[in-house]
C-alpha positions as semicolon CSV with decimal commas, in nm:
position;residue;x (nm);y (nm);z (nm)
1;X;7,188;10,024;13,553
2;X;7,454;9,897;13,771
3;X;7,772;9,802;13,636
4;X;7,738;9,429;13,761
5;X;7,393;9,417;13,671
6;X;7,476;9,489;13,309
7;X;7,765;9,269;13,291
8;X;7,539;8,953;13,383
9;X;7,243;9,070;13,167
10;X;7,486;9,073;12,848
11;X;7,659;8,749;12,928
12;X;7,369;8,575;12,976
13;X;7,241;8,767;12,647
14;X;7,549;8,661;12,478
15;X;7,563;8,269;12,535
16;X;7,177;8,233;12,530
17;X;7,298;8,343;12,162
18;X;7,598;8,161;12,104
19;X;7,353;7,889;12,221
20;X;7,130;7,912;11,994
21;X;7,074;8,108;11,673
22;X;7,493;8,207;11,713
23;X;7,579;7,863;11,736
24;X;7,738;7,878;11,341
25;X;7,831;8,230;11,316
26;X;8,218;8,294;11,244
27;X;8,241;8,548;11,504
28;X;8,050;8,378;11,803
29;X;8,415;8,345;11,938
30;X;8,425;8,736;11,925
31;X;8,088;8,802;12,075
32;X;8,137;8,597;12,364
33;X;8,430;8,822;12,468
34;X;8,197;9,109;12,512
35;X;8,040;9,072;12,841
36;X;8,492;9,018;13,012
37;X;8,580;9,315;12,796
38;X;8,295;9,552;12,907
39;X;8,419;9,381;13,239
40;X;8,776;9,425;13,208
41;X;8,721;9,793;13,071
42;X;8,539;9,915;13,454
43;X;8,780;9,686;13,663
44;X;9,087;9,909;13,457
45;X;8,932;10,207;13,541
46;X;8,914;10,205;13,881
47;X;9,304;10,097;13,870
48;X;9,514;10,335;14,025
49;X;9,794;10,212;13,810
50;X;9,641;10,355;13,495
51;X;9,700;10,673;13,373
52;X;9,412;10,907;13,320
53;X;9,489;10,951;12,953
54;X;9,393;10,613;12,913
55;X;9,108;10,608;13,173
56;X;8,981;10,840;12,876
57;X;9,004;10,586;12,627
58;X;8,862;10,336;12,852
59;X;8,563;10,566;12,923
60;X;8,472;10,583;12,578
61;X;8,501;10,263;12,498
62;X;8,242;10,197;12,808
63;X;8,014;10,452;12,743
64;X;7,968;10,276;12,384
65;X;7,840;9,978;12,511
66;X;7,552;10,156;12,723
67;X;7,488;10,406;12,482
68;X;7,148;10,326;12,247
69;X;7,315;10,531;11,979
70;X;7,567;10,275;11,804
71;X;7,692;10,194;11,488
72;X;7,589;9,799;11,493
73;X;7,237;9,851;11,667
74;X;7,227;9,542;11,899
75;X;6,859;9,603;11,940
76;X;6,788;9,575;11,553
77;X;7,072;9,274;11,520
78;X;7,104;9,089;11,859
79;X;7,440;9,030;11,976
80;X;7,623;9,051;11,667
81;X;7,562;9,386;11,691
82;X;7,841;9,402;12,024
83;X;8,103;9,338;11,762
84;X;8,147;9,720;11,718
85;X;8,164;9,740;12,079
86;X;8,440;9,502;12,098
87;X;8,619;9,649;11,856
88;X;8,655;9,983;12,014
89;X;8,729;9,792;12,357
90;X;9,003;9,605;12,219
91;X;9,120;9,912;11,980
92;X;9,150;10,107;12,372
93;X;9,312;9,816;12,516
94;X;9,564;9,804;12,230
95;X;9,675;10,151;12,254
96;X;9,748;10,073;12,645
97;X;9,982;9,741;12,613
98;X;10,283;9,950;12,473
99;X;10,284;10,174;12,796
100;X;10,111;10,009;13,068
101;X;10,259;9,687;13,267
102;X;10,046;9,375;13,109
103;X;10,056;9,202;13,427
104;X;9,804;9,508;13,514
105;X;9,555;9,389;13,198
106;X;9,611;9,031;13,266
107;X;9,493;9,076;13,624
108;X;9,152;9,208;13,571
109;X;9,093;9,004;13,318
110;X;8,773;8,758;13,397
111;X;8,786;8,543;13,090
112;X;8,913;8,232;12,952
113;X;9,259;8,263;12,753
114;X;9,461;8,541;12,751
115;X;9,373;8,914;12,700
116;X;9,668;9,041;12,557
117;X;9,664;8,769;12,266
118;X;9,268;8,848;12,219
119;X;9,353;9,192;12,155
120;X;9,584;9,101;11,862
121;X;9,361;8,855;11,779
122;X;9,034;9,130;11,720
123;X;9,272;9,449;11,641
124;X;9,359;9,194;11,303
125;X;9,015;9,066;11,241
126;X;8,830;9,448;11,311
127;X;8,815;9,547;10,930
128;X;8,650;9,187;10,870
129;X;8,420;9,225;11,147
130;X;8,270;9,593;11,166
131;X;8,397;9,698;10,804
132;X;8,699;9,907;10,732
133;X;8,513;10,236;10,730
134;X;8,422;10,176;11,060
135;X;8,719;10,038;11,193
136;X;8,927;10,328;11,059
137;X;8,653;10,614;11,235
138;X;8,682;10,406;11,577
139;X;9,089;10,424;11,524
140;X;9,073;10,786;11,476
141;X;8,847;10,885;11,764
142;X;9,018;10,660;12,025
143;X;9,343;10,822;11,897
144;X;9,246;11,166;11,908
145;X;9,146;11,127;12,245
């Protein structure tokens, strides 16, 4: 699947939820985020100004939202389920704003509000919203990588 082909699929996905069904769930804020991130993640990675260390981090975080093996099945919980992936794509983001320029984050970023304050924003709520179990194994890999 193409990369811009995905991205519309899950944001139309996304707010056909947040719609819907979503409309009263805490963390519709959160899952609306997803299809920018996964967008934000491939626009970074093609930046020349980002180092490949973190190109690695980004990768992983990327290849987690294609992948069918995930921790929060979307396909058994709808879109709720992306809050794992959007965890691990902010945890990868977070580990880049101490040592890359935020202008570069900021600039690739498609959504409404800004990036660098949703980052703090999910890195604080991440135990809450995928469990701290969870949270700590997706620290740990991104980390080790």
């Amino acid at each position: 699947m193409q990369t811009e082909d995905f991205y519309k699929t899950l944001r139309k996905k996304v707010q056909d939820w947040a719609a819907g069904e979503g409309k009263s769930s805490k963390w519709v804020e959160y899952v609306l985020l997803a299809p920018d991130l996964f967008y934000l993640l491939c626009k970074l990675m093609f930046d020349s100004r980002v180092s490949s260390s973190h190109k690695a981090k980004l990768g992983l975080a990327l290849a987690y939202y294609v992948s069918p093996v995930d921790l929060i099945p979307e396909a058994l919980i709808g879109p709720l389920g992306y809050l794992d992936d959007i965890a691990v794509s902010a945890y990868a983001l977070n580990l880049m704003m101490n040592t890359v320029d935020p202008a570069i984050i900021k600039e690739s970023w498609p959504g409404e509000g800004d990036i660098l304050e949703w980052v703090k924003k999910i890195v604080a709520q991440a135990n809450e919203m995928v469990g701290s179990g969870l949270w700590n194994r997706i620290k740990q890999n991104l980390e080790a990588k």
